[in-house]
Backbone as CSV, one residue per row, in Angstrom:
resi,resn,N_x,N_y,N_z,CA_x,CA_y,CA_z,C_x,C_y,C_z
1,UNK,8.800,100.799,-229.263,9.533,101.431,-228.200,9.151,100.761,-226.887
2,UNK,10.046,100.230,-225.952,9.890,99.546,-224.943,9.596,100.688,-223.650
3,UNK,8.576,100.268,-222.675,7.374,100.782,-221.880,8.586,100.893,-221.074
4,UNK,8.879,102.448,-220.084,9.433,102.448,-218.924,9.039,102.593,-217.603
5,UNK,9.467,102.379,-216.566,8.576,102.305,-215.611,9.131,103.763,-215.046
6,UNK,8.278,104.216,-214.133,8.518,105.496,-213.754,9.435,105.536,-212.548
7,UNK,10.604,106.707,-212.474,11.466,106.340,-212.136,11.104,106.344,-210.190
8,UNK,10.273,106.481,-209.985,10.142,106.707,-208.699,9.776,104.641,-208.363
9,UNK,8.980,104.107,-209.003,8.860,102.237,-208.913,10.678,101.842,-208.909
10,UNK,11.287,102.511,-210.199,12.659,101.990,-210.369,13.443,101.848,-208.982
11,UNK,13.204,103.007,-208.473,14.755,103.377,-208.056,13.806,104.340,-206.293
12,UNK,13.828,103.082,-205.418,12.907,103.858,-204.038,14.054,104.505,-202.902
13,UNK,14.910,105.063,-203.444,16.278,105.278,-202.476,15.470,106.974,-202.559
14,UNK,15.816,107.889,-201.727,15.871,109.463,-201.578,15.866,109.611,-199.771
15,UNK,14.768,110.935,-199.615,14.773,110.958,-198.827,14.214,110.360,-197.333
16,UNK,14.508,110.169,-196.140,14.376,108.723,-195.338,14.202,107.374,-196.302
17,UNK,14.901,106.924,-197.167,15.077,105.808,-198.126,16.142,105.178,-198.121
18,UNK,17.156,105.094,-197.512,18.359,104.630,-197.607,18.532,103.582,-198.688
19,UNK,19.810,103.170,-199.243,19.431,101.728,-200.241,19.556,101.194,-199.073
20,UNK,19.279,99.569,-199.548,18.615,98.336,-199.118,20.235,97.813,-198.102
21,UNK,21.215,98.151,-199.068,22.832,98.086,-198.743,22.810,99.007,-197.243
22,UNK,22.515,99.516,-197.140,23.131,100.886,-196.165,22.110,100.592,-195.140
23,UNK,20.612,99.402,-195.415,19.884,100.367,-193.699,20.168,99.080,-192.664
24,UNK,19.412,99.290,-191.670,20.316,98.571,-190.774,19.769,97.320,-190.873
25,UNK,20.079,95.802,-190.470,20.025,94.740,-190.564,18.958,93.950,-189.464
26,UNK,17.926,93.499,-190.013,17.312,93.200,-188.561,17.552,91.927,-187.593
27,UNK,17.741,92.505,-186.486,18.615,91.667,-184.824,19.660,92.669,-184.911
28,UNK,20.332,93.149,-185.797,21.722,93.685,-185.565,21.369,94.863,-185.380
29,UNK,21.841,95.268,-184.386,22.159,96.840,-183.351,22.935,97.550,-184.577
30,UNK,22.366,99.004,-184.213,23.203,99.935,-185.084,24.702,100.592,-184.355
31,UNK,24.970,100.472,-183.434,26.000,100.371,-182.489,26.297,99.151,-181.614
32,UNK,27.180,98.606,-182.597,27.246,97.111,-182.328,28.372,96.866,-181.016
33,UNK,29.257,97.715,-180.968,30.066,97.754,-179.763,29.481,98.916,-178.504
34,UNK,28.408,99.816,-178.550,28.275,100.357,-177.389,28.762,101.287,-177.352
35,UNK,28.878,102.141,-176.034,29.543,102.803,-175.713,30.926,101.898,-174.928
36,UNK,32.123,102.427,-174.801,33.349,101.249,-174.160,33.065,101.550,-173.216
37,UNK,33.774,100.171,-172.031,33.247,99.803,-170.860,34.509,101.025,-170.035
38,UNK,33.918,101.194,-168.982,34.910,102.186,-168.046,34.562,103.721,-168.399
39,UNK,33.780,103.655,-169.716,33.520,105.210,-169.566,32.722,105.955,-168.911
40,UNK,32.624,107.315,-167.930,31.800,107.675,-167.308,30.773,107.953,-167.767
41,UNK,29.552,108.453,-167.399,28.908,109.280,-167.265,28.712,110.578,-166.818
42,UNK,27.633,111.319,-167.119,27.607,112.561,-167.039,27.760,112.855,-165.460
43,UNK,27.095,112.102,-164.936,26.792,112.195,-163.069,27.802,111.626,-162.670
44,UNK,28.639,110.960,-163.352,29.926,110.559,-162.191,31.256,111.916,-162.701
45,UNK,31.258,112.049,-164.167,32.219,113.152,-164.157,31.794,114.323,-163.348
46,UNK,30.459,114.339,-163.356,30.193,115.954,-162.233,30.374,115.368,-160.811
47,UNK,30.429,114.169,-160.150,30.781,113.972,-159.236,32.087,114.234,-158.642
48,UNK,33.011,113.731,-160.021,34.201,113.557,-159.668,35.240,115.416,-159.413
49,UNK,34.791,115.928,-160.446,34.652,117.370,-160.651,34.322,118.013,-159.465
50,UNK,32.935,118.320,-158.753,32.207,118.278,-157.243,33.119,118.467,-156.153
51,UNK,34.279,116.478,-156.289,34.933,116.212,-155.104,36.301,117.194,-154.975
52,UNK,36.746,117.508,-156.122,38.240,117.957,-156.351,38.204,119.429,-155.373
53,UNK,39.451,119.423,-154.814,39.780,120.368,-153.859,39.831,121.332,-154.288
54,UNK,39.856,122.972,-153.731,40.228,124.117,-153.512,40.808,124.868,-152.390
55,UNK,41.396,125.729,-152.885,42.273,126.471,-151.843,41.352,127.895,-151.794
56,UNK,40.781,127.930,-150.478,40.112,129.334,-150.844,40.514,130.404,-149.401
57,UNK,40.478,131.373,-149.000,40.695,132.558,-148.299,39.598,133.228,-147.513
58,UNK,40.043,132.392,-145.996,38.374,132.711,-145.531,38.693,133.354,-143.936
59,UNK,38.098,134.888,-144.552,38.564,135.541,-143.348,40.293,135.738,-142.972
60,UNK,40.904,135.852,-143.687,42.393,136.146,-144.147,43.352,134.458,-143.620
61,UNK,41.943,133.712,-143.263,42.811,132.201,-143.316,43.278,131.423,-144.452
62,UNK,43.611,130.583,-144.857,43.762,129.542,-146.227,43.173,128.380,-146.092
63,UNK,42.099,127.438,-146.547,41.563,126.860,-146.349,41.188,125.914,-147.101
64,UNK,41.276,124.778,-147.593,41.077,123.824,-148.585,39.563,122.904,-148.398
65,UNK,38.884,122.918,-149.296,37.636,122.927,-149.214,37.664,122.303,-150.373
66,UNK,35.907,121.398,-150.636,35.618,120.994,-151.819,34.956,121.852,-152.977
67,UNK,35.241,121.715,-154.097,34.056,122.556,-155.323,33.003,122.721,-154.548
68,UNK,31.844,121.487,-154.295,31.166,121.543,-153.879,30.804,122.863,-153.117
69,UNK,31.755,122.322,-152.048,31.698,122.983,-150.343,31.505,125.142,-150.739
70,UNK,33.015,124.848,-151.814,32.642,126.206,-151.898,31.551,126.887,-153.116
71,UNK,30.639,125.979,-153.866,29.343,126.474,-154.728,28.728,126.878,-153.913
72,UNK,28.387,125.983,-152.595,27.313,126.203,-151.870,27.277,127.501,-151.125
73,UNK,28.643,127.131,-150.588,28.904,128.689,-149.759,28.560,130.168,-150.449
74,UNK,29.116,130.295,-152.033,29.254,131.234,-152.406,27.634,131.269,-153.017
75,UNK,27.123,130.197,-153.221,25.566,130.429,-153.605,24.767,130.964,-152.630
76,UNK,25.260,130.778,-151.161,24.153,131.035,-149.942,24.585,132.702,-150.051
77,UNK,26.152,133.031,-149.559,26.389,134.397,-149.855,25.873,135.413,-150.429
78,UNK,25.522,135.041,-151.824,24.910,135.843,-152.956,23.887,135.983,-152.535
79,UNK,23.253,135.241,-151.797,21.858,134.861,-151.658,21.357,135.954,-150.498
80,UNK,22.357,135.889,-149.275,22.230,136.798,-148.485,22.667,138.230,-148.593
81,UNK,23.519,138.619,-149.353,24.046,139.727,-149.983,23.207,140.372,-150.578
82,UNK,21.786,139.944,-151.056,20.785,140.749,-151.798,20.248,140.264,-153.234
83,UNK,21.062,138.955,-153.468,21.286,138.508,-155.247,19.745,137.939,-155.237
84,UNK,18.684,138.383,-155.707,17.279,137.715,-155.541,17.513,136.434,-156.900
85,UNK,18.430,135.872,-157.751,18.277,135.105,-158.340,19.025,133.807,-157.462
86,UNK,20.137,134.117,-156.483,20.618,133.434,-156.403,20.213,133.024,-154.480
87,UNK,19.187,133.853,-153.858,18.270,133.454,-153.403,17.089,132.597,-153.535
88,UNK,16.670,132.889,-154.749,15.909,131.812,-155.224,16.081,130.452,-155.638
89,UNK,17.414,129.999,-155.785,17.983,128.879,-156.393,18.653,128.052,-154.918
90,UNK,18.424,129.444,-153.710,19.095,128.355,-152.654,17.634,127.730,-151.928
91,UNK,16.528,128.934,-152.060,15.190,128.055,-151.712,14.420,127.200,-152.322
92,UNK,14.845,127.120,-153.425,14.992,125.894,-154.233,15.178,124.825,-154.075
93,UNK,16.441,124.875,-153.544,17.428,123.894,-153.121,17.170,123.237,-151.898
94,UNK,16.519,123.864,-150.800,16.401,123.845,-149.714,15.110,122.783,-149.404
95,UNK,14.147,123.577,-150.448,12.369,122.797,-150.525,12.913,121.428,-150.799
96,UNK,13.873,121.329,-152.188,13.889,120.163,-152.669,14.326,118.931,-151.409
97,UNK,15.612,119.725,-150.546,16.201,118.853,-149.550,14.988,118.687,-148.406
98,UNK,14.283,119.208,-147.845,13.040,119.090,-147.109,11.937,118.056,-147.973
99,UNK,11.981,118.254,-149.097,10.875,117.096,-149.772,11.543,115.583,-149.371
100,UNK,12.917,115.769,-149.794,13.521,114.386,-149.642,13.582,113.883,-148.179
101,UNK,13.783,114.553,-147.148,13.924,114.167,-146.396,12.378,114.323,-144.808
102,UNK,11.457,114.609,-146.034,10.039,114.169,-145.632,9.582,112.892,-145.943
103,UNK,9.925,112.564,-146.956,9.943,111.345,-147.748,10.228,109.801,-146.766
104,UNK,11.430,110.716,-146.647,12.259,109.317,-145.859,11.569,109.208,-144.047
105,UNK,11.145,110.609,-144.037,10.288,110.383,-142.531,8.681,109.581,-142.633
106,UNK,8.658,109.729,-143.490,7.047,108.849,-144.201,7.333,107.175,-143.348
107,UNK,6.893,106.796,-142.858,6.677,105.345,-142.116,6.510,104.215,-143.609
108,UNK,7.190,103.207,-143.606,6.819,102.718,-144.986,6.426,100.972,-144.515
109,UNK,6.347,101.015,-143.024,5.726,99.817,-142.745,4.011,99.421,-142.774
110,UNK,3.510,100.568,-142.810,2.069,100.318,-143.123,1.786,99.713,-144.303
111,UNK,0.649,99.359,-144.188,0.221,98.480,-145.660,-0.985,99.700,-146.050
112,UNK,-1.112,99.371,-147.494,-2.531,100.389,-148.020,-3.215,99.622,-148.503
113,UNK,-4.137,99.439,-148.852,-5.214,98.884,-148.661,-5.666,97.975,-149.621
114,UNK,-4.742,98.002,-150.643,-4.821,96.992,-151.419,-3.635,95.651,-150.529
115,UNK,-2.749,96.152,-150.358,-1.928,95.248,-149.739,-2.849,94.531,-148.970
116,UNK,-3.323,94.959,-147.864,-4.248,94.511,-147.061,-5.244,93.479,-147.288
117,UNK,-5.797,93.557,-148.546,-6.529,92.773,-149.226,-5.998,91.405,-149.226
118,UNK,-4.657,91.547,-150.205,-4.117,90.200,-150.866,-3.109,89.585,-149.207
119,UNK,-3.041,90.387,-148.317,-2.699,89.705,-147.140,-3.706,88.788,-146.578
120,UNK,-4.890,89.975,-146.025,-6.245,88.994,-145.756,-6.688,87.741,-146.348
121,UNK,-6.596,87.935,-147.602,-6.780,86.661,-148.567,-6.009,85.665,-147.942
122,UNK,-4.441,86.014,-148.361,-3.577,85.030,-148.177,-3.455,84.365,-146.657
123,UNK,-3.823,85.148,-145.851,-4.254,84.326,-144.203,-5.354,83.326,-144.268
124,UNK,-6.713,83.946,-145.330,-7.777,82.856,-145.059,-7.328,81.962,-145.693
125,UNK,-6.666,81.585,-146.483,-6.499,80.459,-147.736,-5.441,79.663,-146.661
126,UNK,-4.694,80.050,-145.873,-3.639,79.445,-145.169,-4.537,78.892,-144.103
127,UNK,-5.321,79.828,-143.814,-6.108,78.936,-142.126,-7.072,77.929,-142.595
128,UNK,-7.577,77.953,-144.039,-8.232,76.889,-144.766,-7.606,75.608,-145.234
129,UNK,-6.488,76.245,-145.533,-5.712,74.526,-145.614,-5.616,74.178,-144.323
130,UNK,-4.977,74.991,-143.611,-4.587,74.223,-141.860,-6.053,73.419,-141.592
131,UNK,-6.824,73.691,-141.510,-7.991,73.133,-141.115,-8.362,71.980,-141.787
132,UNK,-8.398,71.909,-143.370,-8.428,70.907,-143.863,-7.670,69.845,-143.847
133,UNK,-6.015,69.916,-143.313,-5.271,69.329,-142.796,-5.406,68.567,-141.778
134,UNK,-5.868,69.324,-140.656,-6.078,68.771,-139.472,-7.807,68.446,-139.779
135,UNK,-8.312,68.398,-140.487,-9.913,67.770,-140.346,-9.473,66.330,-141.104
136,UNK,-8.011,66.127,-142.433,-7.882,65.045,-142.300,-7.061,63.798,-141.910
137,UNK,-6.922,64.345,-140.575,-5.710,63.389,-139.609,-6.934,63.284,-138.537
């Protein structure tokens, strides 16, 4: 009677095993075309969404305004109206815009102190050639 091998040596396909046919090819991408070119993203469809107009009723006027324009409004409203969740999401909002625009008040012409270093360096090495230059003329 001829010796069999056990079927797990035979046959290594199951689970995370794919056959040899099916896994992916190496250099070759498993999405070989991408996503297609021109399609948005998540941040430009919410942009675009954001910009689109509304007609809203303000103070018995008619008034056309952005999504945007009117989230914000109706988020500050709530906010002042008593809504403590939707108070919290405008001081939120608010810290975040104060962080950013601390940021940008930050001076970014100083050097720190490593900079400083590889500047210093790079001056002596420059006033060392000059010198050696002119020591040989």
């Amino acid at each position: 009677m001829a010796e069999r091998t056990p079927l797990k040596k035979r046959y290594a396909v199951g689970y995370a095993k794919p056959p040899k046919a099916a896994q992916f090819q190496k250099g070759r991408s498993g999405n070989p075309r991408g996503r297609p070119k021109g399609t948005p993203n998540f941040a430009t469809v919410l942009e675009i969404a954001l910009r689109d107009k509304v007609v809203v009723n303000d103070n018995g006027e008619r008034r056309t305004i952005s999504k945007l324009e009117a989230l914000v409004t109706q988020m500050v409203n709530k906010a002042i109206s008593g809504d403590g969740r939707a108070r919290q999401q405008t001081l939120s909002v608010l810290h975040i815009l104060e962080e950013g625009h601390a940021a940008q008040d930050k001076p970014t012409d100083a050097l720190d102190d490593a900079e400083e270093q590889v500047m210093t360096s790079i001056l002596a090495s420059l006033r060392q050639t000059l010198t050696e230059n002119n020591d040989e003329t």
